[in-house]
C-alpha positions as CSV (number, residue, x, y, z in Angstrom):
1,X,20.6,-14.0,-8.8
2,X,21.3,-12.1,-5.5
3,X,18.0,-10.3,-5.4
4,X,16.0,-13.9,-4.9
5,X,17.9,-15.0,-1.6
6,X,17.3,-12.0,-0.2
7,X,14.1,-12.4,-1.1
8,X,13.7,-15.3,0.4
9,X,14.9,-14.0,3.6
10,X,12.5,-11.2,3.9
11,X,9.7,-14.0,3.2
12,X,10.8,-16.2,6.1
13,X,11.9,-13.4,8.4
14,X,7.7,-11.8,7.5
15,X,6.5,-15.2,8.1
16,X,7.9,-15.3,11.6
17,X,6.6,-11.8,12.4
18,X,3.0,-13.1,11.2
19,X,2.9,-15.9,14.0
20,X,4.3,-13.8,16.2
21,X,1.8,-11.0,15.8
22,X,-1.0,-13.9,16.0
23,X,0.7,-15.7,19.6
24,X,0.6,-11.9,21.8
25,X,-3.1,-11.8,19.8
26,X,-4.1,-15.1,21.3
27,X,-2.6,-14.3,24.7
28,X,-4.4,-10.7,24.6
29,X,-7.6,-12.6,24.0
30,X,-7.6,-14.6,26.5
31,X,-6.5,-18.0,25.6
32,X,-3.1,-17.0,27.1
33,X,0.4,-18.3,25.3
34,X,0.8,-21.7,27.0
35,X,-3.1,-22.9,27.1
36,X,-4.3,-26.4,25.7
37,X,-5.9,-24.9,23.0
38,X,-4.7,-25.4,18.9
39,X,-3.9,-22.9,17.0
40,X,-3.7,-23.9,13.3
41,X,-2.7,-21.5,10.7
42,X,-2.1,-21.6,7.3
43,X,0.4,-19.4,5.6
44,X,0.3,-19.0,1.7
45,X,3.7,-17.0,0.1
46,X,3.2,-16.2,-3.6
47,X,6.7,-14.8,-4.9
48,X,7.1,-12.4,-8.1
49,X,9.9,-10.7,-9.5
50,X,9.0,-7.1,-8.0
51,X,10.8,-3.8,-8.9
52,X,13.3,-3.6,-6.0
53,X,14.1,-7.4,-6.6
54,X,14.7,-6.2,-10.3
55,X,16.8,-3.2,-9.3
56,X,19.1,-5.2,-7.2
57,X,19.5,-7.9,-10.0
58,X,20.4,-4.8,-12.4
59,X,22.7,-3.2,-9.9
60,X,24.6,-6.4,-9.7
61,X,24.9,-7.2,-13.3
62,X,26.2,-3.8,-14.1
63,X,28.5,-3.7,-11.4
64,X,29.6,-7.2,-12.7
65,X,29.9,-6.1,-16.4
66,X,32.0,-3.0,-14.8
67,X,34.4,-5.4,-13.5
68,X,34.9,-7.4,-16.2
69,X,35.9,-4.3,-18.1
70,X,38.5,-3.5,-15.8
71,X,40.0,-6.9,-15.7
72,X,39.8,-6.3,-19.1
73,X,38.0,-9.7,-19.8
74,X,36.6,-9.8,-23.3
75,X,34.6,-12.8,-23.1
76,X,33.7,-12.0,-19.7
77,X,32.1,-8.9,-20.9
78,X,30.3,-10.6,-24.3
79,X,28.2,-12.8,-21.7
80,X,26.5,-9.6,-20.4
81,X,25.3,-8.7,-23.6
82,X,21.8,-9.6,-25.4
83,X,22.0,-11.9,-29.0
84,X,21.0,-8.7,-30.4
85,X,22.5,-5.9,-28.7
86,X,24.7,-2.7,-29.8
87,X,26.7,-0.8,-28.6
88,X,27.5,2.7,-29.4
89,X,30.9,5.1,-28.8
90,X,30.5,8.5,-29.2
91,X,32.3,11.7,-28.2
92,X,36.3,12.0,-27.5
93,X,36.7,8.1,-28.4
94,X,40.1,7.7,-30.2
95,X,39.0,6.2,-33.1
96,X,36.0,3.9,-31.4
97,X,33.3,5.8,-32.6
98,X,30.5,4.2,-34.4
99,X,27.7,1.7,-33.7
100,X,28.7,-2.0,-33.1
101,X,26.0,-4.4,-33.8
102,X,25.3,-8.0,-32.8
103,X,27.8,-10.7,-31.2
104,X,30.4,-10.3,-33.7
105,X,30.6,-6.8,-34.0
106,X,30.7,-6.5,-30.1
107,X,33.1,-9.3,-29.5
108,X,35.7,-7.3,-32.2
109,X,35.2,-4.1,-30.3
110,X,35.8,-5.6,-26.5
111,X,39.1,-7.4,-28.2
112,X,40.2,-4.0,-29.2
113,X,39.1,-2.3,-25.8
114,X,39.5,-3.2,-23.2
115,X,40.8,-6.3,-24.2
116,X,44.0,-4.5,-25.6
117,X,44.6,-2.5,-22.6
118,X,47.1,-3.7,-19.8
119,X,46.9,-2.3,-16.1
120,X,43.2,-0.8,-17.0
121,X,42.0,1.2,-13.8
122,X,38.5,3.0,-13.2
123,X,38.0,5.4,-11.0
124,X,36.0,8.7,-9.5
125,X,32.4,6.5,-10.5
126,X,29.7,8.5,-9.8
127,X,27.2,6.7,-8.4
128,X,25.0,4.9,-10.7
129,X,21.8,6.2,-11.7
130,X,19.1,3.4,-12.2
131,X,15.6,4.2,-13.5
132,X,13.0,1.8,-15.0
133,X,11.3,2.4,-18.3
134,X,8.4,-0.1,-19.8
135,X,10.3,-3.3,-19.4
136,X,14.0,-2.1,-19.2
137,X,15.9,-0.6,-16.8
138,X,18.2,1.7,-17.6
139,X,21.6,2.0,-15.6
140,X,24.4,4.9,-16.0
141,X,27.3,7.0,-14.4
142,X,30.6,8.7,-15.3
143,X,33.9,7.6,-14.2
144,X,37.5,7.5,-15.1
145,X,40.0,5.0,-17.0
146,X,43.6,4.9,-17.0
147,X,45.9,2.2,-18.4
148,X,48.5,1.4,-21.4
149,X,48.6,-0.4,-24.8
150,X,51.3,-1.1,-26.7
151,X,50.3,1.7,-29.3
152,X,49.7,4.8,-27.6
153,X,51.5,3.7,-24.3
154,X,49.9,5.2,-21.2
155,X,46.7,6.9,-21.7
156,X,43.6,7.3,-19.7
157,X,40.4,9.6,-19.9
158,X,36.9,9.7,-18.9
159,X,33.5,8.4,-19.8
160,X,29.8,8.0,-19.4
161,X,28.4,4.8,-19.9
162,X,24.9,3.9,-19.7
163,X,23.3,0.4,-20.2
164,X,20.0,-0.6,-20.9
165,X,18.8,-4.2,-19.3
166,X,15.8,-6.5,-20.7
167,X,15.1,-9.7,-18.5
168,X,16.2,-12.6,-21.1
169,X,14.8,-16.1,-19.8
170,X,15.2,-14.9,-16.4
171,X,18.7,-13.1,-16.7
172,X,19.4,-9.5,-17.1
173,X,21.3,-8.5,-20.3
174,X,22.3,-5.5,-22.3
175,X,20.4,-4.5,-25.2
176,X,21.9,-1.2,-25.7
177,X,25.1,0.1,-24.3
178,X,26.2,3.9,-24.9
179,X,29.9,4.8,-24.1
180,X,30.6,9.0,-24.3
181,X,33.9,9.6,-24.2
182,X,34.6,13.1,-22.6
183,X,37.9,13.2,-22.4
184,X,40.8,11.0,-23.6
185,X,45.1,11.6,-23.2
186,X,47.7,10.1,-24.2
């Protein structure tokens, strides 16, 4: 994911400030930089998965999954989802509202919407609100939708969505999704 290279790049880049730090120590002891004498040093890097590596794995799957909804993408979509999610509509939803559980029921639901949509748009996202609770994180913001289907024509409104993430073999998938709708026009 993209939070390991980076990672990786703070591990390097703090492994070169450690041997720096210990060459201006040498030299201020008095051994000076270019003496004879060896310098051996052993380095040991032990990496975990830590909560800002986490975050930015999060941030990047929902940001993914939010582009796969506007590219309408069905199948795109059902990857980011757990064996044994569900997802829930609620509010002003046009007829969506209801609990969806499990592939199936999921996979029906994203061929419906957005998968039936054509030119789907979102826009005015507030930024997303990430907070982490026992082993999930929880990920959420509000934004707006606009685009047509060959039933109602043009239509748009706006939502809330929030997503909660569990780590799954080492990849970040929804368990629960929660759409509000809170506003919707034909």
């Amino acid at each position: 994911m993209m939070g390991k290279g980076r990672d990786g790049v703070f591990v390097t880049l703090g492994a070169v400030l450690m041997l720096l730090v210990l060459l201006i120590l040498q030299s201020t002891v008095g051994s000076g930089l270019l003496s004879t004498k060896t310098v051996t040093s052993t380095t040991t890097v032990t990496t975990t998965s830590t909560p800002s590596g986490e975050y930015a794995q999060v941030a990047s799957a929902y940001a993914n999954h939010l582009l796969a909804f506007s590219s309408t993408n069905a199948s795109a979509m059902l990857n980011d989802y757990g064996a044994n999610a569900s997802v829930e509509w609620t509010g002003d939803a046009a007829g969506l509202q209801g609990i969806y559980s499990g592939t199936y029921q999921i996979s029906r639901l994203l061929d419906n919407f957005p998968g039936g949509m054509a030119n789907l748009t979102l826009s005015n996202e507030s930024p997303p609100i990430i907070g982490f609770q026992g082993s999930h994180w929880v990920i959420g913001s509000t934004m707006g939708w606009a685009g047509y289907n060959s039933y109602d024509g043009n239509i748009n409104g706006i939502f809330s969505l929030q997503d909660t993430y569990a780590n799954t073999g080492g990849v970040w998938l929804i368990t629960n999704e929660t759409w509000t709708g809170l506003g919707f026009f034909c």
